[in-house]
Kinemage of the C-alpha trace (Angstrom):
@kinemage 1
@onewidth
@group {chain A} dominant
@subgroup {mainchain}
@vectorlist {calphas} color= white
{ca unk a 1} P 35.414 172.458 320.203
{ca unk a 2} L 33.765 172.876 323.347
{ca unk a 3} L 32.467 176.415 322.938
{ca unk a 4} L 34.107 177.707 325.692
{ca unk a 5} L 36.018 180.646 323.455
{ca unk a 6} L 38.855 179.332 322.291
{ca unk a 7} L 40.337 182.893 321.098
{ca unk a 8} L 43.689 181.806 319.730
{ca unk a 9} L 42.360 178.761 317.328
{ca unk a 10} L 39.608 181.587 315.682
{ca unk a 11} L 42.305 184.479 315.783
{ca unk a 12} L 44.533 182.488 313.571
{ca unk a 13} L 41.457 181.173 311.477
{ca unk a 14} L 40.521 184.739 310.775
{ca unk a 15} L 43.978 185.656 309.946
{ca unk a 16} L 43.991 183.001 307.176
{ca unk a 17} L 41.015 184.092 305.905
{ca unk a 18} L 42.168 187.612 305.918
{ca unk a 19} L 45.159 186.827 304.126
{ca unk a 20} L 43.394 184.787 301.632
{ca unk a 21} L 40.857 187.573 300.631
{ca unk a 22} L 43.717 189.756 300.526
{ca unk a 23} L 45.432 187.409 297.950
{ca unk a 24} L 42.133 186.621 295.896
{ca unk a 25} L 41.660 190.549 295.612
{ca unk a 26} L 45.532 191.348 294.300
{ca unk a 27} L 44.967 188.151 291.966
{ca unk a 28} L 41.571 189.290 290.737
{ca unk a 29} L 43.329 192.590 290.139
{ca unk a 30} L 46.087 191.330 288.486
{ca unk a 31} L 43.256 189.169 286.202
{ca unk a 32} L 41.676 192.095 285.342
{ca unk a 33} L 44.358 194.306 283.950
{ca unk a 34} L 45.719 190.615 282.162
{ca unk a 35} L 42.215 191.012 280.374
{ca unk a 36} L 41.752 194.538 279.861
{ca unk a 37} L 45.419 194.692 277.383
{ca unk a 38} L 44.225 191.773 275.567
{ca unk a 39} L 40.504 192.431 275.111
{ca unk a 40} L 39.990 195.308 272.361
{ca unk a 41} L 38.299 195.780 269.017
{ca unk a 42} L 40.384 193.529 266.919
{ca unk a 43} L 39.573 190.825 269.249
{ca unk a 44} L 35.734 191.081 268.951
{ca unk a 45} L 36.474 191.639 265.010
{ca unk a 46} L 38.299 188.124 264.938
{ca unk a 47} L 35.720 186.389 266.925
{ca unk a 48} L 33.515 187.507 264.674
{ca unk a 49} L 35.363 186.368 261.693
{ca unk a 50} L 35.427 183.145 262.633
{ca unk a 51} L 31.961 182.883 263.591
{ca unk a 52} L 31.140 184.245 259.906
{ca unk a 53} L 33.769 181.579 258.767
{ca unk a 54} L 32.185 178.762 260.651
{ca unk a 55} L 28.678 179.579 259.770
{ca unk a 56} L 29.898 179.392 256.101
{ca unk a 57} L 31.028 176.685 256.517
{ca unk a 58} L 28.546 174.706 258.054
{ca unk a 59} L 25.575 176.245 256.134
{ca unk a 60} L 27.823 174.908 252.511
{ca unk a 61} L 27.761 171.453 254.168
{ca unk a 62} L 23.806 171.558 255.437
{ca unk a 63} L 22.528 173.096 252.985
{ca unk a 64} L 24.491 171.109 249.954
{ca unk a 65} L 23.712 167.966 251.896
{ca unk a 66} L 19.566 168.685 252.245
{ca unk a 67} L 19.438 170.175 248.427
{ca unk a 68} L 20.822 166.771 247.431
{ca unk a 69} L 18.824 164.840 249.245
{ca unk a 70} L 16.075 166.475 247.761
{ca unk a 71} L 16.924 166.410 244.518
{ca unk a 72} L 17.290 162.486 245.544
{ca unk a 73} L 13.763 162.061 246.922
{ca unk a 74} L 12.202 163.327 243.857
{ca unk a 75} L 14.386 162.533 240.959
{ca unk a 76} L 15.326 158.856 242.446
{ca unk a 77} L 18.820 159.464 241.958
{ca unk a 78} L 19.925 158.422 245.242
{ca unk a 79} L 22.943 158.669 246.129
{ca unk a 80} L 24.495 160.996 243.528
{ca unk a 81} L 22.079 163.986 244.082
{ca unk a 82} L 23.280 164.062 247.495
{ca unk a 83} L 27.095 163.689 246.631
{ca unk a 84} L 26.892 166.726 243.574
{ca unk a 85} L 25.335 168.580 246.195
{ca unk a 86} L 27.646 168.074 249.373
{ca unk a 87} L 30.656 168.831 246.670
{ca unk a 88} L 29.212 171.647 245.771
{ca unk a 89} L 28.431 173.085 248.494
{ca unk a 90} L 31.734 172.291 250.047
{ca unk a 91} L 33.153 173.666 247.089
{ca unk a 92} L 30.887 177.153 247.346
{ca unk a 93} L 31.629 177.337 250.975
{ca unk a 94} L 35.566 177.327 250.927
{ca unk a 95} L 34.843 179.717 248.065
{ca unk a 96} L 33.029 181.902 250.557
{ca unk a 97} L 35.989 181.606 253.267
{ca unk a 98} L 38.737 182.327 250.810
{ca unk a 99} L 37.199 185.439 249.859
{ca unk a 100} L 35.919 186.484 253.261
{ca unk a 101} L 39.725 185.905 254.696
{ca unk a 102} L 41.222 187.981 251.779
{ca unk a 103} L 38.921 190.584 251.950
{ca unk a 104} L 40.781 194.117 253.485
{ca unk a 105} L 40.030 194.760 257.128
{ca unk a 106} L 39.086 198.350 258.430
């Protein structure tokens, strides 16, 4: 470490490096072509199905859950307004998955 050009130490240092690019590149390769077979259409089609799904899902809960607490705020029903709700929109939104799921893909 004296800086007087100790060749051999950064020869070997460079060689390591070297060899390690050389094995990041042939395993970013092999990453890539992994990726590329797997990664199609039907892929992006099922990511968006279950996106749809979970949207359904949580927009039955939300929005059953704020309906009933409305109807709870002005009716003074509370708690029941917000449990007919919730049910029902748990109830509409499996409805909606079940028949999004069945439905024929192109």
């Amino acid at each position: 470490m004296t800086g007087n050009g100790s060749d051999p130490e950064l020869g070997s240092e460079d060689s390591r490096l070297v060899s390690l690019e050389e094995r990041l590149d042939r395993a970013e390769a092999a990453e890539a072509r992994r990726t590329a077979v797997s990664a199609g259409p039907e892929s992006d089609a099922n990511y968006r199905l279950g996106n749809r799904v979970l949207a359904e899902l949580l927009g039955g809960l939300i929005g059953g859950a704020l309906f009933g607490w409305l109807i709870d705020r002005i009716a003074g029903t509370s708690p029941w307004g917000l449990l007919g709700m919730l049910f029902m929109g748990i109830v509409v939104a499996f409805r909606n998955i079940i028949r999004l799921s069945s439905a024929p893909r192109k």
